[in-house]
C-alpha positions in Angstrom: 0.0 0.0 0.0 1.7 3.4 -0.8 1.9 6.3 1.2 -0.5 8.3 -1.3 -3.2 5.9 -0.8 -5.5 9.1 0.8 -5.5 10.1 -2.6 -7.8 6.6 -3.9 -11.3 6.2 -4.0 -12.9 4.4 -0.8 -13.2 1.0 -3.0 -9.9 1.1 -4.1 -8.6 1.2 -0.5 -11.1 -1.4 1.0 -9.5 -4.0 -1.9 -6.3 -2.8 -0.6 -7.2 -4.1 2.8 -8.7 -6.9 1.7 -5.5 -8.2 -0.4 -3.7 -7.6 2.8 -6.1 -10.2 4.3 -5.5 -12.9 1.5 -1.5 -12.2 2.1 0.6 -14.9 4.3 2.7 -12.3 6.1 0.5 -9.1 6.5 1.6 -6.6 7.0 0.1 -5.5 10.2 1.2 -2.4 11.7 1.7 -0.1 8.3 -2.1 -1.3 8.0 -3.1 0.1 11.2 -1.2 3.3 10.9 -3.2 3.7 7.7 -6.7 3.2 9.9 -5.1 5.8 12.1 -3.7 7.9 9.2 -7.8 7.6 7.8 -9.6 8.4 10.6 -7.9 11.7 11.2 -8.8 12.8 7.9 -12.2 12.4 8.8 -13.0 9.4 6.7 -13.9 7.7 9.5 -16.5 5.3 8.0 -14.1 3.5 5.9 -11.8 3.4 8.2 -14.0 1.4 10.7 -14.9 -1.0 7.5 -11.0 -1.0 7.0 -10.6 -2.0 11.3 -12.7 -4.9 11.2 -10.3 -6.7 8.4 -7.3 -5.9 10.2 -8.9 -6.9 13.5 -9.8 -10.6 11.9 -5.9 -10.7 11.1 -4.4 -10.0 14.9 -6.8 -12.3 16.0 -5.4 -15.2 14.1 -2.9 -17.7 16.7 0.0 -16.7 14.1 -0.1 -12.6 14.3 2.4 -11.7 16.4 0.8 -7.9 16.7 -1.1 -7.1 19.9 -4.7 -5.8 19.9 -3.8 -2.7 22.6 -1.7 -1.2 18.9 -4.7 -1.6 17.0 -7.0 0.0 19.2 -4.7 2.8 20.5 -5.1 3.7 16.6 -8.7 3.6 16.4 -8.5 5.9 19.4 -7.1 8.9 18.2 -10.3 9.3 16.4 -12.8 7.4 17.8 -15.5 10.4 19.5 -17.9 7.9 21.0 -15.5 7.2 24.1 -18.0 5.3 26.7 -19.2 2.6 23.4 -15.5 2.3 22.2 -14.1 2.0 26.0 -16.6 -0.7 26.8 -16.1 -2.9 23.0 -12.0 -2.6 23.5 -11.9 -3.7 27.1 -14.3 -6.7 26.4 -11.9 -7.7 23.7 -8.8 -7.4 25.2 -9.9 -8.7 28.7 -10.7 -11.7 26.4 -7.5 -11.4 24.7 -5.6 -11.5 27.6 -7.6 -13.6 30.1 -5.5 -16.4 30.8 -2.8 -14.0 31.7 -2.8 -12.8 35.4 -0.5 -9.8 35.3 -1.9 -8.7 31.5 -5.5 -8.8 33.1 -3.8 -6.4 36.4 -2.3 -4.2 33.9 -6.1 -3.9 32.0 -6.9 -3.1 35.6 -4.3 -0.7 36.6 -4.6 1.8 33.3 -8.3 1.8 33.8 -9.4 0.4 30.7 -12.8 0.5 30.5 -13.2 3.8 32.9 -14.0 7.1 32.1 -10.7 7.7 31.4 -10.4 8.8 27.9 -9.3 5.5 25.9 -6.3 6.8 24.3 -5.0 7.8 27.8 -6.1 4.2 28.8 -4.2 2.5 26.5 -1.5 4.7 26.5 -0.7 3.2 30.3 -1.5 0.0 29.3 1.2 -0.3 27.0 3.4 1.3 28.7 3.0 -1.1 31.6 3.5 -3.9 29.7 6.7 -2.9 28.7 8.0 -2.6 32.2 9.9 -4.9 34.1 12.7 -6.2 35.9 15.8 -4.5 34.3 13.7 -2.1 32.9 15.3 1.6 32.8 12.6 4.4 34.1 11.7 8.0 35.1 10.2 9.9 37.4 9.4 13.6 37.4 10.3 13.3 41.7 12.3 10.8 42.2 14.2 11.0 38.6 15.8 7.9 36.7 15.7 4.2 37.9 16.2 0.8 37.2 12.8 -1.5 37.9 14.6 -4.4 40.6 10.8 -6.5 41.0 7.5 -7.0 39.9 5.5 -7.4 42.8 2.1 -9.3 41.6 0.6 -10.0 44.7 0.9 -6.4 46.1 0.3 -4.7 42.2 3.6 -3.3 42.6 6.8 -2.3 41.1 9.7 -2.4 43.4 12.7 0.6 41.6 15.2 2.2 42.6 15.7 5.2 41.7 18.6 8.0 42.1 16.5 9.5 45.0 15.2 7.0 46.8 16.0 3.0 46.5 13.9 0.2 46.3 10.9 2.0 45.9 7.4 0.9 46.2 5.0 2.0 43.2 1.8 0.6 42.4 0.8 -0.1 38.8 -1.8 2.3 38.6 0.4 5.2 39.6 3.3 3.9 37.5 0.8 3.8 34.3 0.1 7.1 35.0 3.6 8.7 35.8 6.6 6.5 34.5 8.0 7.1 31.4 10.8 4.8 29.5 13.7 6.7 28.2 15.2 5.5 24.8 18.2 4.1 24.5 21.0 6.4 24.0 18.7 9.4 25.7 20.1 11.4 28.4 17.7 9.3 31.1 18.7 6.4 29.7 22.4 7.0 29.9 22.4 8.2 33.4 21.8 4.8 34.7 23.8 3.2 32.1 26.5 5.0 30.9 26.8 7.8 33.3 30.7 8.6 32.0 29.1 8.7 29.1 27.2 12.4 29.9 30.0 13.4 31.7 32.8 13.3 29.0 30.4 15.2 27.1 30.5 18.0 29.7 34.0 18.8 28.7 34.0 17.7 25.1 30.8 19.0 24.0 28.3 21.0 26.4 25.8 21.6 24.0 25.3 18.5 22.5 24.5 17.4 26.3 21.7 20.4 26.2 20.6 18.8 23.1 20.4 15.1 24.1 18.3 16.2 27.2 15.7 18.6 25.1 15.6 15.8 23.1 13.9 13.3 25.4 12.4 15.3 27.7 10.8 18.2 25.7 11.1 21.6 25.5 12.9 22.9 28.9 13.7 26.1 29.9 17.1 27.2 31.5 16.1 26.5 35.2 15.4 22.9 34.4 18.2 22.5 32.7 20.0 23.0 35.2 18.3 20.8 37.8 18.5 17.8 35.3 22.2 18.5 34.9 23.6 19.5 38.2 22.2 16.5 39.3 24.9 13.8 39.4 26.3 15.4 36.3 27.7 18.9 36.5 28.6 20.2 40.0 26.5 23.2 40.9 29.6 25.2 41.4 30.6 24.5 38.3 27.5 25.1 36.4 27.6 29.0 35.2 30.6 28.0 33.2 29.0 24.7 31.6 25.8 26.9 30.8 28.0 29.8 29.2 29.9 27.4 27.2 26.6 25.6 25.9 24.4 28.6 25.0 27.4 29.8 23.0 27.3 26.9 21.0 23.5 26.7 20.7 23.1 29.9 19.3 25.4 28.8 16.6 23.0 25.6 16.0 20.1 26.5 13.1 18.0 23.8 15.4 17.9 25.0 18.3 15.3 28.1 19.1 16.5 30.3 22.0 13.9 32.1 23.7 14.3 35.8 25.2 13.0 35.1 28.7 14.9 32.8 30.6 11.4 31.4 32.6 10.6 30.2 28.5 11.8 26.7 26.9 14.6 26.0 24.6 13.1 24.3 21.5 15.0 21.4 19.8 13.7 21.9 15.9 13.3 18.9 13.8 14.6 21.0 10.4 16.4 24.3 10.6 13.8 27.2 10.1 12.2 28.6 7.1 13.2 32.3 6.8 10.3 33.7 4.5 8.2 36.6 4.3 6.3 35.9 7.1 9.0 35.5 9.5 10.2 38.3 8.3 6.6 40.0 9.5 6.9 38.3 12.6 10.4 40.1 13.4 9.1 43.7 12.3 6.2 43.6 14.8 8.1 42.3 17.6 8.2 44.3 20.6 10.8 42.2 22.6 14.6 43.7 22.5 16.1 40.4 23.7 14.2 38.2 21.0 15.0 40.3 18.3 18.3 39.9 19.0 18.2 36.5 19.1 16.3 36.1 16.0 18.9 38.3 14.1 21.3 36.2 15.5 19.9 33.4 14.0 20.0 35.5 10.5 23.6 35.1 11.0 23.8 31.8 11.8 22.0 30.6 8.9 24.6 32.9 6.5 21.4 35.1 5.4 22.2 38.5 7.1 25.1 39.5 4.4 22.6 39.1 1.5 19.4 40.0 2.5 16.9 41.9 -0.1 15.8 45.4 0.1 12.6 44.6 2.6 13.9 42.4 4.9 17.4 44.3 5.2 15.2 47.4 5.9 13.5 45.3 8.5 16.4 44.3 10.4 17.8 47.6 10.2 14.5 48.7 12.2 14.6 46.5 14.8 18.1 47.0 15.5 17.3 50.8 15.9 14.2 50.1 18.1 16.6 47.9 20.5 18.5 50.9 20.3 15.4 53.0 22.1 14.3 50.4 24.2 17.0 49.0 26.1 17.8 51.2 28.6 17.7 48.8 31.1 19.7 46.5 29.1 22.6 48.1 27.5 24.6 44.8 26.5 21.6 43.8 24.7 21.9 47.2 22.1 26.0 46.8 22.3 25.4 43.4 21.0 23.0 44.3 18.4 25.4 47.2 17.6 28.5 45.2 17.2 26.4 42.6 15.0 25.6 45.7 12.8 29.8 46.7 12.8 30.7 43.6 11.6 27.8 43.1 8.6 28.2 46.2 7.6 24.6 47.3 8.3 24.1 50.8 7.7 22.7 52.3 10.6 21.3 56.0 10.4 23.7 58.4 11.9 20.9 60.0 13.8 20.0 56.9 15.3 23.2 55.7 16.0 24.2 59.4 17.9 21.3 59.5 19.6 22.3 55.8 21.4 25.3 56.7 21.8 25.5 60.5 23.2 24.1 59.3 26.4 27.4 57.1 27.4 29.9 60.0 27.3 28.3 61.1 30.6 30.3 59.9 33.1 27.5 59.0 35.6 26.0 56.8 32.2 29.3 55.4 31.6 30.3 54.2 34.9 27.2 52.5 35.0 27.2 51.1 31.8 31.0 49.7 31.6 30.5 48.3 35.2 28.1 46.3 33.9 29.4 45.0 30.3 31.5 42.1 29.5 35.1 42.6 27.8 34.0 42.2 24.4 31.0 44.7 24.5 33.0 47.2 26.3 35.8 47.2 23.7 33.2 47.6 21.0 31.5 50.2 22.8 34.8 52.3 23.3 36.0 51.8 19.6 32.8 53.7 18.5 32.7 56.3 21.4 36.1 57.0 20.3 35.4 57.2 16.3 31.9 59.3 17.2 33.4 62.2 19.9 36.9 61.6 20.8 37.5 64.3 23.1 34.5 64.3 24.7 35.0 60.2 25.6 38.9 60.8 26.7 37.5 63.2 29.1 34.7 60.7 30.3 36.8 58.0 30.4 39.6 60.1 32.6 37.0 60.8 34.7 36.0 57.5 35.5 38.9 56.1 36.5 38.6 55.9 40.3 34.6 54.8 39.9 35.6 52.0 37.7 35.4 48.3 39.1 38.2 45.2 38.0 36.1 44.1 35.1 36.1 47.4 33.4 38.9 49.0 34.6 41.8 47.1 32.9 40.0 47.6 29.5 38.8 51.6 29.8 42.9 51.8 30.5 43.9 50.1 27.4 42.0 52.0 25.4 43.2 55.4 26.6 46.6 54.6 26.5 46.0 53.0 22.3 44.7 56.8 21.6 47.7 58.6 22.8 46.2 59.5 26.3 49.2 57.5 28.5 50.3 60.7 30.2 47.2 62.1 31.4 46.3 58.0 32.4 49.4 58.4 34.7 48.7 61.8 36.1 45.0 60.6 37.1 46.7 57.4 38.3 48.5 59.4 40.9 45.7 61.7 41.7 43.8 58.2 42.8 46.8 56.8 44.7 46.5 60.0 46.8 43.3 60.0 47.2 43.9 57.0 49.6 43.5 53.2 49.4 39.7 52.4 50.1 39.1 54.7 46.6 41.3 52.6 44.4 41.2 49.2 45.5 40.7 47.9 41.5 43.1 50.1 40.4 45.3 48.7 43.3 44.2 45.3 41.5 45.3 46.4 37.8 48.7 48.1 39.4 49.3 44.9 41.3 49.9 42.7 38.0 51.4 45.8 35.9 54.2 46.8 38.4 57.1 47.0 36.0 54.7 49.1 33.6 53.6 51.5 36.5 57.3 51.8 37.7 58.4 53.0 34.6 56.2 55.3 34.3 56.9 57.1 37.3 53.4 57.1 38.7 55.0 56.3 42.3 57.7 54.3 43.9 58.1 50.7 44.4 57.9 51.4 48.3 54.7 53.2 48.2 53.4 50.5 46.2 54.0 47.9 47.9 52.8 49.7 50.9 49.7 50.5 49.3 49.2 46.9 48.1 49.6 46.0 51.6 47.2 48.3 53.2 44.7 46.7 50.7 45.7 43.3 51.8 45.1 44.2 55.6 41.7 46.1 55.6 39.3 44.3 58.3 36.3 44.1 55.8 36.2 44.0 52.0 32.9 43.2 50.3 32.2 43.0 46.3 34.5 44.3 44.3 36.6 45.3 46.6 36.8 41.7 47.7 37.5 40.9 44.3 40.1 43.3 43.8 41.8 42.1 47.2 41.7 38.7 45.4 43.3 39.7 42.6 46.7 41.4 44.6 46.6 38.6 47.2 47.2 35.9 44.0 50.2 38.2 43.1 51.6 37.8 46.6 50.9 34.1 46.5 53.0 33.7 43.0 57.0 33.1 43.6 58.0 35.2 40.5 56.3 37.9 42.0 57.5 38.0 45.4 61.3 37.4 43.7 60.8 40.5 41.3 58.9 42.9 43.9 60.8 42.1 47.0 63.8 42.7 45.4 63.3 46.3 44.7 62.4 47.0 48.2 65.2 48.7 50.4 65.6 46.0 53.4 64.3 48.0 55.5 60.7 48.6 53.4 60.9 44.8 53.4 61.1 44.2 57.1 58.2 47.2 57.5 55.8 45.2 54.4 56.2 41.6 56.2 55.4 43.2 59.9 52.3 44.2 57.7 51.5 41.4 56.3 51.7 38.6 59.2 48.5 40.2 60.5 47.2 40.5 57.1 43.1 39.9 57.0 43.1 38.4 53.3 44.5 35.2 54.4 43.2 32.6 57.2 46.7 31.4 59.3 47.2 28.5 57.6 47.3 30.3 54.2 49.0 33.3 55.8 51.6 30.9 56.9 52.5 29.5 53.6 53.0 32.9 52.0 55.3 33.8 54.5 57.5 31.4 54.9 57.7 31.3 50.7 59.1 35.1 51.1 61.4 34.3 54.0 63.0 31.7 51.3 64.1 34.1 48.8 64.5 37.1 51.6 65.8 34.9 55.0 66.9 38.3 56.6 62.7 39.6 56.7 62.3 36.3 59.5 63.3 39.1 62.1 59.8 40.9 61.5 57.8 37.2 62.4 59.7 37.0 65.7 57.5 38.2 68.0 55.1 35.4 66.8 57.1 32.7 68.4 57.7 34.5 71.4 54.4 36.9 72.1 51.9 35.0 73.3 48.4 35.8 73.2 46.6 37.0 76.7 45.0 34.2 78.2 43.2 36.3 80.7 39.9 36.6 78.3 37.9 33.0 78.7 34.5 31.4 77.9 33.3 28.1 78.7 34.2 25.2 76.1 30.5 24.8 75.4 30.0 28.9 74.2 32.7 28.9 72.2 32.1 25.6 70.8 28.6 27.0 70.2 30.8 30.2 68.8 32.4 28.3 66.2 29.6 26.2 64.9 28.2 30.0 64.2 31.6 30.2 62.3 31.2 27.1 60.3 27.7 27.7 59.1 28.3 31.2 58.1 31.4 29.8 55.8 30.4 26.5 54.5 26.5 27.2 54.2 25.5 30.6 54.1 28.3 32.5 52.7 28.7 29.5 49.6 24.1 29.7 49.5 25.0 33.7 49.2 27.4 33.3 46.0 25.1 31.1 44.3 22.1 33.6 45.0 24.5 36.3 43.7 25.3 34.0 40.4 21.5 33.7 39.7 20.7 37.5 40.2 23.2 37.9 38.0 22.3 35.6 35.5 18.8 37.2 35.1 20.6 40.3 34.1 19.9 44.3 34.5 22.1 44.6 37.7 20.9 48.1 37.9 16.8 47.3 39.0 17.6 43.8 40.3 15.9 43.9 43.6 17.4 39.9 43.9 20.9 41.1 43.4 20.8 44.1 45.6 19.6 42.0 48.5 21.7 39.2 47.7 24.9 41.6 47.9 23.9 43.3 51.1 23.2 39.7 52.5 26.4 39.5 51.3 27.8 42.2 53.3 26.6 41.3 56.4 28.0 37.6 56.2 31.4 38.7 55.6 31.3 41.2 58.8 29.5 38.5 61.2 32.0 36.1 59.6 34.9 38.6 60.7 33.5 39.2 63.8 33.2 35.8 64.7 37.1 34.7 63.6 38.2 37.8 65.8 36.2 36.8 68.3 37.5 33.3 68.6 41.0 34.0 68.1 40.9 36.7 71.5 38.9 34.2 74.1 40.2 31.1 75.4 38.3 27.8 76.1 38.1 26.6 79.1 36.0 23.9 81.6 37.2 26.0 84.7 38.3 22.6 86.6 41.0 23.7 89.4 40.0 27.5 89.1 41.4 29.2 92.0 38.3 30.2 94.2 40.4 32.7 97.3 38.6 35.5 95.8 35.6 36.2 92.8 35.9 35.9 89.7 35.9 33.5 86.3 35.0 29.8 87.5 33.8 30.7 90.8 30.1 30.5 93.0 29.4 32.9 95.4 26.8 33.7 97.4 25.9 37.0 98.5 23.8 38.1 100.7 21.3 41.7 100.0 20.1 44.1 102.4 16.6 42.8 103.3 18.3 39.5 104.3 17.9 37.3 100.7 20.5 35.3 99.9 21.4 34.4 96.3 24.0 31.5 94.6 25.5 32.7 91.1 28.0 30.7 89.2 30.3 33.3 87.2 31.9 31.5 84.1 33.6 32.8 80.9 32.6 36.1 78.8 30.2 34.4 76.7 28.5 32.0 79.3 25.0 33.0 80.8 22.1 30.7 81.8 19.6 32.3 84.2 18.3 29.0 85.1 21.2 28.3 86.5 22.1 31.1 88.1 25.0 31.2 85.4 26.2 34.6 84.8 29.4 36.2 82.2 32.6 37.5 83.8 32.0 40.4 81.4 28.5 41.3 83.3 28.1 44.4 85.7 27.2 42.6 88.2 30.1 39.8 87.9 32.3 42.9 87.7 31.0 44.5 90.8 32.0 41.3 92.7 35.4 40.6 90.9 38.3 40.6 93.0 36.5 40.6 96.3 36.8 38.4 99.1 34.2 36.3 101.4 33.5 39.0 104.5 33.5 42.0 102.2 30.6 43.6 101.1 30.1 46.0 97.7 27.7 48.0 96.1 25.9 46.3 93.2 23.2 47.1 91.4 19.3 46.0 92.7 16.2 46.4 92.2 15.3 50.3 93.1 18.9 51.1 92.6 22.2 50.7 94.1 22.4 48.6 97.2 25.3 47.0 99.4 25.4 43.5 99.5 27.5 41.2 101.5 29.9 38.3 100.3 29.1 34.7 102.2 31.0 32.2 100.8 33.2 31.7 98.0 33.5 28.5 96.4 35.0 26.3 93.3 31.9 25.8 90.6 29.9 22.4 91.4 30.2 19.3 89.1 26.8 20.5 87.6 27.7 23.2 86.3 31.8 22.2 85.6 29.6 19.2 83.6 27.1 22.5 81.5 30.5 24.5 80.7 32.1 20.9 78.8 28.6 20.1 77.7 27.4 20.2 73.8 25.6 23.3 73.2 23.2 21.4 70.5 21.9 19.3 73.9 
């Protein structure tokens, strides 16, 4: 039967039918398609005359096809659903009776319900195809390998990734499983899970692609939950997904949506570009999408020889991005840049009007804060060919409000358009202008010291001093962070310390290093390795660390072993759960772009702030107290690890327990070292009185008895704070 048979008369195709009957090896399944194929096109009368040959075939012993296929045809277009449900569950219940778990499965996919039939049968077949062995999804509990079929209990027993040996009925398994193909992403992260993972490095986006694939259309966020899990480690993610999109931009089948919340579509042909998508494009509103879609112009090797309309209509949307985008400037820089490098002939009025805006300083520093590399170097090129005074002027003026990302490339250009001397003068107008202003530019200088020194912008020492004030500052949050980061590398490098070093006087060095070994940009461990490596190459800067092997910290500060315990678990959390939670809420505020009206990143960067201070806090904190369980405390007169009871001046007498700086438990009369009243007492002995403070004011009480802590309470300042 050929596959323009909806082109023959009805008789024709019922004798078609008909010889397929009178055949030894039917052919079976093309014939039901064609029932199916039929009944969509609404000849549905001769395609039930056509079903009741075929269904006299897959009843004979020899036909190996089963009746659920041939009905699963007949209902995509069957309307009568109640008639049909009841005629195809009486005839496979008979088909099938002899069969325990087929007549369960009959059960379990509701055949014969309400249920719409093509649902019905779709469950049916699909729980006849699972089994022991059998690789499966589900949308909670992700992939799985089927370990039992349970027929007494009408269950599936599978483990999947999330939970093992699972318990799922075969109702809700009809209804929710699905059966990745073999090869498919689901499929391979059971089977071949090295598989996926040597894609990662080799070929992001054809990982992107084999998920889409199977799954459907997904959009970015989902993504990324399929893939980080058990495939690409969250931390690791941004730079996968960066990789991937740039080469599925680049793929004609692959359709890239302008809002991150919408799918990425996997094509099954590359796209038609005709005159109606060119309609579509000129009534689009959405700067992002047209972008895209002229991106895809490019891709497809149509945007260098486009006719006069659909040029014309490019050219318009690129000058509407142009207007709308003012909360997205990368998006008009990349559709300016495409425009460069096509030669697309952009009105000068147009293109002035974009760009007049960005020699105001204020605009600028806001704009080249928030551009990549490549945007920003395109966006200087043209400032500079549009108004090049003007922009020197602007950029100059920048300087110190510039951050690490943008600072290193608004430099270069300068100094290409003959502007190095007035780059240096403002250089050392910054410098002056003291460290916490010029902490990138510290950053930049750091890894251009030869450059800077020859330029005479300022001495090695007062570099190096500068450097190190950087390095020492208690707090540094965003880019100053970053720009910390950046000189604190340079210190950690040996080629660096060797060339540097060496240009201090010895005297500088032994100054720098008395700096540095109370240095906030390293923990001690770290602080210690980067010492020592400079005390290699300069033995005679040891003298400065001296004092650290014999100055001992005070030991007169204490808490109990239980509050600082409790201390440091505050410590812990804040570095290895909030602080790392914080970055990653930071990476997806920035990922959703606009950093200017992101109420997700602003938050997320004064959350941000406030970790890094508590997080301080905390280490300074910790390194100034001593633990202690206050066993063999000497208890001659009050103070830390001491009871005593005093007694007022209406006769009360009252037990408190004074412990560490930290310690206080009214229960039991536990009270800090550090409180006024523990103060009042300190240093007193039993027999002495002194004034405290009561309740209508100052009164003189009178010291009892003084006495080393009880076991109780020696047992609460050892004791886990989490108890």
């Amino acid at each position: 039967m050929s596959n323009d048979f909806l082109q023959l008369e009805d008789d024709r195709i019922q004798e078609c039918f008909l010889e397929l009957s009178e055949q030894i090896n039917p052919d079976i399944n093309t014939a039901i398609e064609q029932i199916r194929i039929l009944g969509n096109a609404g000849r549905k009368e001769l395609a039930e005359e056509c079903a009741e040959i075929v269904y006299d075939l897959i009843n004979d012993p020899a036909t190996s096809t089963p009746p659920e296929t041939f009905f699963a045809a007949l209902a995509d277009w069957r309307e009568d659903n109640k008639t049909f449900s009841a005629d195809y569950y009486s005839k496979l219940s008979g088909y099938y009776n002899l069969d325990r778990l087929m007549t369960a499965f009959i059960k379990a996919a509701g055949i014969g319900s309400d249920l719409p039939a093509n649902e019905a049968l779709r469950r049916f077949i699909l729980l006849k195809q699972l089994g022991p062995g059998v690789i499966c999804y589900e949308q909670t509990w992700g992939a799985g390998t089927i370990t039992e079929t349970d027929m007494f209990e009408r269950q599936f027993l599978i483990d999947f990734e999330k939970k093992q040996a699972h318990r799922m009925s075969f109702a809700y398994a009809g209804e929710s499983l699905k059966i990745p193909e073999e090869g498919s992403f689901m499929y391979l992260k059971i089977k071949n899970p090295d598989k996926l993972k040597k894609l990662v490095d080799t070929d992001p986006a054809a990982l992107v692609k084999l998920l889409i694939s199977g799954q459907g259309p997904l959009n970015a966020v989902r993504i990324q939950e399929f893939i980080t899990d058990g495939i690409v480690l969250q931390d690791n993610w941004k730079r996968f997904w960066e990789l991937a999109r740039s080469s599925l931009k680049q793929d004609p089948l692959i359709e890239l949506p302008a809002k991150r919340s919408d799918p990425i579509v996997l094509l099954q042909k590359p796209r038609d570009y005709d005159d109606v998508w060119f309609k579509e494009l000129e009534l689009n509103l959405e700067p992002r999408n047209i972008l895209e879609k002229i991106e895809e112009l490019e891709r497809a090797s149509l945007l260098d020889k486009l006719e006069a309309y659909r040029l014309t209509v490019v050219i318009n949307r690129i000058c509407f991005i142009f207007t709308e985008t003012s909360d997205d400037y990368s998006c008009a820089m990349e559709a300016l840049l495409l425009a460069k490098k096509h030669n697309l002939q952009i009105p000068d009025e147009q293109l002035n009007a974009f760009l007049e805006p960005t020699t105001e300083t204020r605009n600028f520093i806001l704009i080249a804060n928030n551009l990549p590399h490549r945007l920003l170097s395109g966006l200087l090129q043209n400032l500079f060919s549009s108004t090049p005074v003007k922009t020197a002027d602007t950029l100059l003026q920048s300087l110190a409000s510039l951050e690490t990302g943008s600072l290193p490339t608004v430099l270069n250009a300068l100094c290409e358009q003959k502007h190095s001397d007035r780059v240096f003068e403002k250089i050392k107008e910054i410098l002056l202008s003291g460290v916490e202003n010029s902490a990138a530019l510290l950053s930049w200088i750091a890894g251009n010291m030869d450059f800077v020194e020859s330029a005479n912008i300022s001495t090695s020492v007062n570099i190096m001093n500068d450097l190190v004030s950087l390095l020492s500052a208690a707090e540094a949050s965003g880019d100053t962070l970053k720009a910390r980061n950046i000189v604190k590398s340079c210190f950690e490098r040996q080629d660096w310390i060797i060339s540097n070093f060496g240009k201090l006087p010895p005297a500088n060095r032994l100054v720098v290093m008395s700096h540095l070994k109370h240095a906030q940009a390293w923990d001690h461990v770290e602080r210690g390795s980067m010492l020592i490596q400079i005390v290699r190459h300069f033995p005679e800067t040891e003298k400065a660390l001296a004092d650290r092997k014999t100055t001992r910290r005070k030991i007169d500060r204490f808490t109990s072993i239980r509050s600082f315990t409790q201390r440091h678990e505050q410590l812990r959390k804040i570095i290895e759960i909030e602080i790392p939670q914080n970055s990653k809420d930071i990476g997806i505020a920035i990922s959703l772009g606009d950093l200017r009206e992101n109420a997700d990143y602003t938050s997320a960067k004064e959350q941000q702030t406030i970790l890094m201070r508590r997080r301080s806090d905390l280490e300074s904190m910790l390194a100034e107290v001593s633990r202690t369980d206050f066993s063999n405390f000497p208890a001659e007169t009050v103070g830390p690890g001491t009871s005593v009871t005093i007694r007022r001046p209406n006769g009360k007498t009252e037990l408190f327990h004074i412990l560490g700086e930290w310690d206080s438990c009214l229960e039991k009369q536990i009270i800090s070292s550090e409180s006024p009243f523990a103060l009042a007492l300190t240093g007193k002995s039993a027999g002495e009185s002194t004034e405290v403070n009561g309740e209508s004011g100052k009164e003189t009480c009178f010291i009892e008895k003084i006495e080393p802590l009880p076991q109780h309470i020696l047992d609460w300042a050892k004791g886990d704070p989490t108890r």
